[in-house]
VOPAZA-155885 format. One record per residue: residue number from 0; x, y, z of N, C-alpha, C in turn; residue in one letter. Coordinates in steps of 0.02 Angstrom, whole numbers. Each point is the difference from the previous one (the first is absolute). Layout:
<rs>
+-----+--------+--------+--------+--------+--------+--------+--------+--------+--------+---+
|   k |   n_c1 |   n_c2 |   n_c3 |  ca_c1 |  ca_c2 |  ca_c3 |   c_c1 |   c_c2 |   c_c3 | r |
+-----+--------+--------+--------+--------+--------+--------+--------+--------+--------+---+
| NUM |      X |      Y |      Z |      X |      Y |      Z |      X |      Y |      Z | A |
...
+-----+--------+--------+--------+--------+--------+--------+--------+--------+--------+---+
</rs>
This chain:
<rs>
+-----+--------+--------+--------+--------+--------+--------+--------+--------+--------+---+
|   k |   n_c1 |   n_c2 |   n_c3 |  ca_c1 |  ca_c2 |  ca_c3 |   c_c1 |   c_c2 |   c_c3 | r |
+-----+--------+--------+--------+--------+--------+--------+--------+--------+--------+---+
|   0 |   9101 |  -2378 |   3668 |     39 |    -28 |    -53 |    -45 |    -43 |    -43 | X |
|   1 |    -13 |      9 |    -63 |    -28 |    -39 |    -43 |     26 |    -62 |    -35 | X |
|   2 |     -6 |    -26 |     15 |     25 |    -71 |    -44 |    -60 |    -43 |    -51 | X |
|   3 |     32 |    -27 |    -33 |    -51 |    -51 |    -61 |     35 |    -52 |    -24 | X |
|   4 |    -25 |    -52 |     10 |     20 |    -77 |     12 |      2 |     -4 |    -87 | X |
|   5 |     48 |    -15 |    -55 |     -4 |    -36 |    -61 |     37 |    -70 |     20 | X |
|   6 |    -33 |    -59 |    -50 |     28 |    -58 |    -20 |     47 |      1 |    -55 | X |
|   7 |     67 |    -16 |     50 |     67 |    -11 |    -65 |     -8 |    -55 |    -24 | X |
|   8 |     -7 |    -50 |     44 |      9 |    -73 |     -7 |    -54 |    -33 |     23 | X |
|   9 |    -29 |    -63 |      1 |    -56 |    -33 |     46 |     47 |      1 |     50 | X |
|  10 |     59 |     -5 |     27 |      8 |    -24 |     62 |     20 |     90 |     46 | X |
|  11 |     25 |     43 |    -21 |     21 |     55 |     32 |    -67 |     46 |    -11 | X |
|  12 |     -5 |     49 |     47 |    -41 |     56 |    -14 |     60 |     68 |     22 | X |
|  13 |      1 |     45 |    -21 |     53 |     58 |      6 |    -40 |     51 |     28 | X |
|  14 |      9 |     45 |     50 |    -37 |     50 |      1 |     49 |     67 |    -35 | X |
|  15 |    -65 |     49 |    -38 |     21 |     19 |    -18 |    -46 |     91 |     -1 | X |
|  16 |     73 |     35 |     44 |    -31 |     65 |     19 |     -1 |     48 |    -36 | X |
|  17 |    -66 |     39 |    -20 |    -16 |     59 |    -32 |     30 |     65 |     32 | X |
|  18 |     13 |     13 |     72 |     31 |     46 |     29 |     78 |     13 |    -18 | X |
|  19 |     36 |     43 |    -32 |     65 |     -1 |      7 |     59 |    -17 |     54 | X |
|  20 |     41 |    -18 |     13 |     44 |    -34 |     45 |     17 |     57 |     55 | X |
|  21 |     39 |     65 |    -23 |      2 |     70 |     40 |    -71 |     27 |     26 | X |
|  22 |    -60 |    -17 |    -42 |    -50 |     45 |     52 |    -14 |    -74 |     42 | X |
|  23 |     12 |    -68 |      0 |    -17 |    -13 |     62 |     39 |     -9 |     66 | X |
|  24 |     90 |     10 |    -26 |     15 |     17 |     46 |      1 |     82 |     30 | X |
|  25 |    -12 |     57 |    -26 |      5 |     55 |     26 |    -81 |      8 |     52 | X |
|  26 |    -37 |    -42 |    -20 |    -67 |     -4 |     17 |     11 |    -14 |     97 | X |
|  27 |     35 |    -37 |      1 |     14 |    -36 |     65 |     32 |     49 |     49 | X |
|  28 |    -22 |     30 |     60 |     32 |     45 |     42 |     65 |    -39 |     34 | X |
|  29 |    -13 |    -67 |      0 |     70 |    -21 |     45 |     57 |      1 |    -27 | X |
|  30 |    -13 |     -5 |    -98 |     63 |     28 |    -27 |     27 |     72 |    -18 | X |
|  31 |    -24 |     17 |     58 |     26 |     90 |    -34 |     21 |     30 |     81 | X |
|  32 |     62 |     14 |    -15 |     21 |     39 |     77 |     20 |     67 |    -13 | X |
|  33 |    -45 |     53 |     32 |      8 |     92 |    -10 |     69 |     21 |     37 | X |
|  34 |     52 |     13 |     -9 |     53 |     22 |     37 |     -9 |     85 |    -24 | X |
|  35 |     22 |     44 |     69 |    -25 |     83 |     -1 |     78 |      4 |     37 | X |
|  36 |     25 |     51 |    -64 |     67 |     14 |     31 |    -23 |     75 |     26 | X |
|  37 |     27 |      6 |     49 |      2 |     54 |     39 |     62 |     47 |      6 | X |
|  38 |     79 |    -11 |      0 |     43 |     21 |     -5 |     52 |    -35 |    -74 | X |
|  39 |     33 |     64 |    -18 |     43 |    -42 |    -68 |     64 |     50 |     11 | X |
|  40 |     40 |     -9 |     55 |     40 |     61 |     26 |     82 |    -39 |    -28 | X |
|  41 |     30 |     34 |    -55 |     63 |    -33 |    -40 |    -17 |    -80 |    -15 | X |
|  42 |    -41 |    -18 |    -14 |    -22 |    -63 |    -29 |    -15 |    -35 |     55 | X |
|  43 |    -33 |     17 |     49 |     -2 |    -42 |     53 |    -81 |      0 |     20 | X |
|  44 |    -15 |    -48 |    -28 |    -89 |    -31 |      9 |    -16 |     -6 |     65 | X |
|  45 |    -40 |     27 |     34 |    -51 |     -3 |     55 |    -79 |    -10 |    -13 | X |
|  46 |    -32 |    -45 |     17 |    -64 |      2 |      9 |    -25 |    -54 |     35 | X |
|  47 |    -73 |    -43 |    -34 |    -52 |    -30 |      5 |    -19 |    -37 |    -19 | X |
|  48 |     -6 |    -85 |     14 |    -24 |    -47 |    -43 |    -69 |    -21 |     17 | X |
|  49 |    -47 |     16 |    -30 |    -71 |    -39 |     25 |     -9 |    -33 |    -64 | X |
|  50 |    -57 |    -60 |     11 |      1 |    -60 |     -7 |    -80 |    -58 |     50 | X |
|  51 |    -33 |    -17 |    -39 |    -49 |    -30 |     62 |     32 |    -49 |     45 | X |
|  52 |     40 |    -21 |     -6 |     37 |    -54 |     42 |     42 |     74 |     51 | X |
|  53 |     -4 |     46 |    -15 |     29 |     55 |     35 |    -27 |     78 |     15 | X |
|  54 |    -50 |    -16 |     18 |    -51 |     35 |     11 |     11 |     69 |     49 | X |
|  55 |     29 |     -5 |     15 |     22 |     72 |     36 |     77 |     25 |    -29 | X |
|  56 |     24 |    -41 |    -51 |     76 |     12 |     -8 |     54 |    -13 |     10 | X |
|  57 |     57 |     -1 |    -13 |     77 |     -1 |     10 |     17 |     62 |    -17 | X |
|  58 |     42 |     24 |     47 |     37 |     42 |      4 |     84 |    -16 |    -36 | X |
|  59 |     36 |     47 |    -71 |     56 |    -29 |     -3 |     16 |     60 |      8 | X |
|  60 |     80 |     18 |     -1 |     48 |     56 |     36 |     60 |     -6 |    -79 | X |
|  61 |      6 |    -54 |    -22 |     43 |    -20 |    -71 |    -34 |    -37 |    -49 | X |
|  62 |     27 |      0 |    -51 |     21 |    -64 |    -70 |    -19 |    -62 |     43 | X |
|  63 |     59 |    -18 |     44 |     19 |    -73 |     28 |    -79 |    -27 |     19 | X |
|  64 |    -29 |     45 |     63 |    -40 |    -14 |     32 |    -63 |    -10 |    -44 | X |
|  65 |    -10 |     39 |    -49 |    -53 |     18 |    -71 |      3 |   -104 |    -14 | X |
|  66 |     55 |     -3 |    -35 |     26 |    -68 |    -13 |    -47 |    -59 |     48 | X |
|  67 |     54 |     16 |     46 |    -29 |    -47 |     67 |    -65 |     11 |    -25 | X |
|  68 |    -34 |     32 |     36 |    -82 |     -3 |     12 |    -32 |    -30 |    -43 | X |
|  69 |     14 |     17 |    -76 |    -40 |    -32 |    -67 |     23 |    -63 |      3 | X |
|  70 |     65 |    -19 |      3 |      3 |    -90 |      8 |    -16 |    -15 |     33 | X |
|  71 |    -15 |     19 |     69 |    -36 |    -45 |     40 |    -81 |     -9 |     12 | X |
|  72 |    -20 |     51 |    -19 |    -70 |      2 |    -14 |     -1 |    -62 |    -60 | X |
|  73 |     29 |     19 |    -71 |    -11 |    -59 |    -61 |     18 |    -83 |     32 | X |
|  74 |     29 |    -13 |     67 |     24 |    -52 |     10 |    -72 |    -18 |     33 | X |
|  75 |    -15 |     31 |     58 |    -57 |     -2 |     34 |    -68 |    -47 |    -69 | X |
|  76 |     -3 |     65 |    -40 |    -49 |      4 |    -45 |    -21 |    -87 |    -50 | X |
|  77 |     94 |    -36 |     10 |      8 |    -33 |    -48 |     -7 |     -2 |    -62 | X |
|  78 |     -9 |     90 |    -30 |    -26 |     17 |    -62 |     32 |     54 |     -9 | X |
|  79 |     28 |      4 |    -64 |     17 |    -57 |    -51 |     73 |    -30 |     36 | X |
|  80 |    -21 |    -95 |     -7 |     45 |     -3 |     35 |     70 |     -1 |    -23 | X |
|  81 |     75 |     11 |     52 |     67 |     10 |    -16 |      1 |    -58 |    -40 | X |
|  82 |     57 |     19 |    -53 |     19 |    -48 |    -69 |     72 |    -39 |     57 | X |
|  83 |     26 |     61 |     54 |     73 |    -34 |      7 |    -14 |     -9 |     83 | X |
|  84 |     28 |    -38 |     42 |      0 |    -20 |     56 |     33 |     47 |     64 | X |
|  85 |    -14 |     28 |     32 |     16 |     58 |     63 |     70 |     -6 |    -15 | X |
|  86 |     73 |     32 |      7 |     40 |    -23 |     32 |     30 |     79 |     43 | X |
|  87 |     31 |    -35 |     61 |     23 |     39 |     53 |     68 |    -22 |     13 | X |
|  88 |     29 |     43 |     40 |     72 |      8 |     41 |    -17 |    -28 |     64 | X |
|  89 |    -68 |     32 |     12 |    -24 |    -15 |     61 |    -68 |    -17 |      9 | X |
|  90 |    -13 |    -29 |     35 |    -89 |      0 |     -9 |    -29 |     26 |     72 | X |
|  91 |     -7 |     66 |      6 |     -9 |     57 |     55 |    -60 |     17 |    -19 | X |
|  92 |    -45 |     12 |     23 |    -84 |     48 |    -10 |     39 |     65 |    -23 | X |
|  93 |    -40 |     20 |    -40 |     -8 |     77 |     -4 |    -46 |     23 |     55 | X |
|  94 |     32 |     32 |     41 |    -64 |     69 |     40 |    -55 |     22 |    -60 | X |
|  95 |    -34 |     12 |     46 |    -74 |     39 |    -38 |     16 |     77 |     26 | X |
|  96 |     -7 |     11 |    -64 |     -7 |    113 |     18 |    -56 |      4 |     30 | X |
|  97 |     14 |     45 |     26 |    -62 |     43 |     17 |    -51 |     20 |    -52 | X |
|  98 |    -71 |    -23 |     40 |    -53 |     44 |    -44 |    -63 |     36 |     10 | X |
|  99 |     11 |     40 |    -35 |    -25 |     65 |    -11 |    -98 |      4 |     35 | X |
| 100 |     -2 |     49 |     28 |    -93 |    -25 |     13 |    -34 |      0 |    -74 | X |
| 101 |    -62 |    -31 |     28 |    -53 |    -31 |    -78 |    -30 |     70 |      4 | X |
| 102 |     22 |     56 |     -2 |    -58 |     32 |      6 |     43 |     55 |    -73 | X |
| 103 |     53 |    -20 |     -7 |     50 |     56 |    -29 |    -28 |    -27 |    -88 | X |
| 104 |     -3 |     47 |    -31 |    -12 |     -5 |   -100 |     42 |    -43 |     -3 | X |
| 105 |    -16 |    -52 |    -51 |     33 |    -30 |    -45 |      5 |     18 |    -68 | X |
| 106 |     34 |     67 |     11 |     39 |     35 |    -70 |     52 |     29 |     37 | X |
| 107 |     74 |      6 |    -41 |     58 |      9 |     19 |     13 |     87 |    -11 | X |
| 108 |     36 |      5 |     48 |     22 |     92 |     -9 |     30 |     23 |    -48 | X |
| 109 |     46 |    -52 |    -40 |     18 |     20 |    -63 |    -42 |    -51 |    -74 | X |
| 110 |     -1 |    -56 |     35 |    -24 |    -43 |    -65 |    -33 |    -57 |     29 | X |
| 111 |    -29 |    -25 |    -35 |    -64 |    -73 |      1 |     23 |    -31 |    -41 | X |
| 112 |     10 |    -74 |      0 |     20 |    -58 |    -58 |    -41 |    -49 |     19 | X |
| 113 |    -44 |    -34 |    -52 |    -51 |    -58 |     15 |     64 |    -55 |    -17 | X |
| 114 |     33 |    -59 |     21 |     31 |    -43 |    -18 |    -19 |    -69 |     -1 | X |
| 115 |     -8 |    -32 |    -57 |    -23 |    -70 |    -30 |     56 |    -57 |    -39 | X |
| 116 |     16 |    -38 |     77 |     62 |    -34 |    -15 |    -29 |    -64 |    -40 | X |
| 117 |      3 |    -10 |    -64 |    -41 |    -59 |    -50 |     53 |    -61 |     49 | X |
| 118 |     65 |     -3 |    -43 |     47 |    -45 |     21 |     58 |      6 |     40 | X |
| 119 |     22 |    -70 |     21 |     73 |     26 |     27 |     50 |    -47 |    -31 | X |
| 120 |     34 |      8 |    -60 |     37 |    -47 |    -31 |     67 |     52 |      8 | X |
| 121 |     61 |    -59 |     -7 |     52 |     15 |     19 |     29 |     48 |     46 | X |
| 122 |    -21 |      6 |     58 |     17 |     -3 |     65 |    -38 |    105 |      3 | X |
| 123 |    -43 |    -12 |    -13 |    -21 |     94 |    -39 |    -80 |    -30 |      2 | X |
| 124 |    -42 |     78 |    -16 |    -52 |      5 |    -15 |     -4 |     43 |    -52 | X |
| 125 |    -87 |    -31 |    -50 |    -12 |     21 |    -37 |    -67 |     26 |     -2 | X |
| 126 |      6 |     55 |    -28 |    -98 |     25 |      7 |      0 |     64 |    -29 | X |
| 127 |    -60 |     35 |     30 |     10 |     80 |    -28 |    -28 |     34 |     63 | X |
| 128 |     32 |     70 |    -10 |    -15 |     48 |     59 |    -42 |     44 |    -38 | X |
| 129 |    -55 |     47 |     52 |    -29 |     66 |    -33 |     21 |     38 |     32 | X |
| 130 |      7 |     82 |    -12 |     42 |     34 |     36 |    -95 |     44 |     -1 | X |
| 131 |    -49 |     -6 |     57 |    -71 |     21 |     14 |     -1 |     81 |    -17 | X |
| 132 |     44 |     18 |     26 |    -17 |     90 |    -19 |     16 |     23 |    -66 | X |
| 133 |     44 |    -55 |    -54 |     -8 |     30 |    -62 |    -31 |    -37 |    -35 | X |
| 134 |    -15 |    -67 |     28 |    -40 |    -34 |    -38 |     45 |    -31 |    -71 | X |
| 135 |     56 |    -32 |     26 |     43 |    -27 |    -40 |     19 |    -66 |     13 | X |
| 136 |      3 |    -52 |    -31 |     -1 |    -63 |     -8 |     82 |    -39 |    -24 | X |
| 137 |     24 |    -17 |     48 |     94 |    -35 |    -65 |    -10 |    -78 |     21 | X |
| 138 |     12 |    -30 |    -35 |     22 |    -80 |     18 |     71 |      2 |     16 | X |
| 139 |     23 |    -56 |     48 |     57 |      9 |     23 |     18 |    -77 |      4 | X |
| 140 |     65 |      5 |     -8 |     33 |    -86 |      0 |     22 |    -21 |     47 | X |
| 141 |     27 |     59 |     38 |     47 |    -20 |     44 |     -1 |     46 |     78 | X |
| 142 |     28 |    -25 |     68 |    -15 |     45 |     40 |     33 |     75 |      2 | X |
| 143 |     58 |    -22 |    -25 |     33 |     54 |    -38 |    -27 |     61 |    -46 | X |
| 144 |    -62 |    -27 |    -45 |     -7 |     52 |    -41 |    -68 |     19 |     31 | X |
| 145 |    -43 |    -21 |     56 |    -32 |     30 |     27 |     30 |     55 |     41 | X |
| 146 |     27 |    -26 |     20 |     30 |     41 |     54 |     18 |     92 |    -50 | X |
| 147 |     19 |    -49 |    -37 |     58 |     82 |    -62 |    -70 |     38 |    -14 | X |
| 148 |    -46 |    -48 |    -23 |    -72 |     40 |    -21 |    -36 |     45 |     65 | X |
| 149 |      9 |    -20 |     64 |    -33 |     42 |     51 |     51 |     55 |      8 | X |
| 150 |     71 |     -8 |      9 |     16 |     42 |     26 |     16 |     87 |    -79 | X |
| 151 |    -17 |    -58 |    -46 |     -3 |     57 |    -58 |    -86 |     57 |     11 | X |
| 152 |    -30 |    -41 |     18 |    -77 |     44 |     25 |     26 |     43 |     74 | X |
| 153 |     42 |    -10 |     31 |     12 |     35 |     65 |     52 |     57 |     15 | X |
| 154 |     40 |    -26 |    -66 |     54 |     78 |      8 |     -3 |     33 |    -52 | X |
| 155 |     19 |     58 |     -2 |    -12 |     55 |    -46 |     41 |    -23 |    -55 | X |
| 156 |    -41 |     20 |    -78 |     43 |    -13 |    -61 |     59 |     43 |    -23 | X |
| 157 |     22 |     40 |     35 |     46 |     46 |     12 |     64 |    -45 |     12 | X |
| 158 |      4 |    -14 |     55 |     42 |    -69 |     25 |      1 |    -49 |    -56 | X |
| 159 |    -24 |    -31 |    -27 |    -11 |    -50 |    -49 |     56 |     17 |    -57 | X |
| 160 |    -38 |     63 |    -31 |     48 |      6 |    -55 |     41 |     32 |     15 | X |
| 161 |     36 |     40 |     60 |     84 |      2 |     17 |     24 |    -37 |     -5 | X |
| 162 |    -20 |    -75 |     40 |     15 |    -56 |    -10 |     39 |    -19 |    -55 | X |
| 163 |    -59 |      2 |    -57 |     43 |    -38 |    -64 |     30 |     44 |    -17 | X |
| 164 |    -14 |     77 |      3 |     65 |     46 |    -50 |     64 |    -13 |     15 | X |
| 165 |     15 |    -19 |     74 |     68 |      0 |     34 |     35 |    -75 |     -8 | X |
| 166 |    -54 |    -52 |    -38 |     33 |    -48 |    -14 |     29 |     -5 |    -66 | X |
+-----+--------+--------+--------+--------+--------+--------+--------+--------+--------+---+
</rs>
C-alpha cells in the first residue's frame, strides 16, 4: 500500500493514498471467500465455503447454512465489522457441517463465486461477487440480492424467463 504524508495544517499530517480503495481491499486474501456450488436442484444450493480462516472448508446442504457459515466466519473475522448487534430467540451453537477432505478442487460442479463482503450496514451485507467461470463481476447491497445474483448464474435462463412471462 502506498501512502504519502502532505501538510494540511502545521498541526495535522493526513495520509494520503495513491492506491485506489477497491484494489486495496480486493488485494487482501482474507477479504475474499470462494464459495463452489455443487448442486442447484429446484433452487436448492449445495456446496463449499473456503476461506484462509477455513482452510479445508465448510460444507453447506442450504441457503440457511450458506448464511450461517458467512456470518460466522465475518464475526470471527471482525471484518467488516456488524453495523447491528446479534439478536437470538435462543443463544444455542450452531453445529459445524461436515468437511469435505483438503484434497478435493476448489471449483464448484456447477459454479464458482469469489465473494467480497465491503460492509455490513443495516442488518445485510454489502460487496460484490464474481461469478470465476464467466468472469463476471455485480455489486450487491444486500444478502438478498447476492443471493438472487448466484442463484441467477446456477439455474437455467429458461426458468427465469417463464418466470416473468407467467407473471
Amino acid at each position: 500500500m502506498k501512502a504519502t504524508s502532505e501538510n494540511v495544517t502545521a498541526f495535522v499530517t493526513i495520509p494520503r493514498y495513491t492506491e485506489p480503495v477497491q484494489n486495496r481491499i480486493r488485494s487482501d486474501p482474507y477479504r475474499t471467500t470462494l464459495v463452489c456450488i455443487d448442486s442447484a436442484q429446484e433452487g436448492l444450493l449445495t456446496g463449499r465455503v473456503y476461506h484462509p480462516y477455513l482452510p479445508s472448508g465448510a460444507e453447506f446442504k442450504n441457503l440457511m447454512q450458506f448464511l450461517l457459515i458467512m456470518e460466522d466466519l465475518l464475526d470471527k473475522l471482525q471484518f467488516p465489522q456488524s453495523f447491528t448487534a446479534h439478536r437470538s430467540f435462543r443463544m444455542q451453537p450452531e453445529p459445524a457441517p461436515p468437511l469435505p477432505s483438503e484434497n478435493e478442487p476448489h471449483t464448484g460442479k456447477i459454479a464458482t463465486f469469489s465473494v467480497r463482503v465491503i460492509f455490513r450496514q443495516n442488518a445485510s451485507w454489502q460487496g460484490s461477487v464474481t461469478w470465476l467461470e464467466e468472469e463476471k463481476e455485480e455489486n450487491f447491497r444486500s444478502v438478498l440480492e447476492l443471493v438472487l445474483l448466484m442463484h441467477s448464474a446456477t439455474s437455467p435462463e429458461d426458468t427465469h424467463n417463464q418466470a416473468q412471462t407467467s407473471a
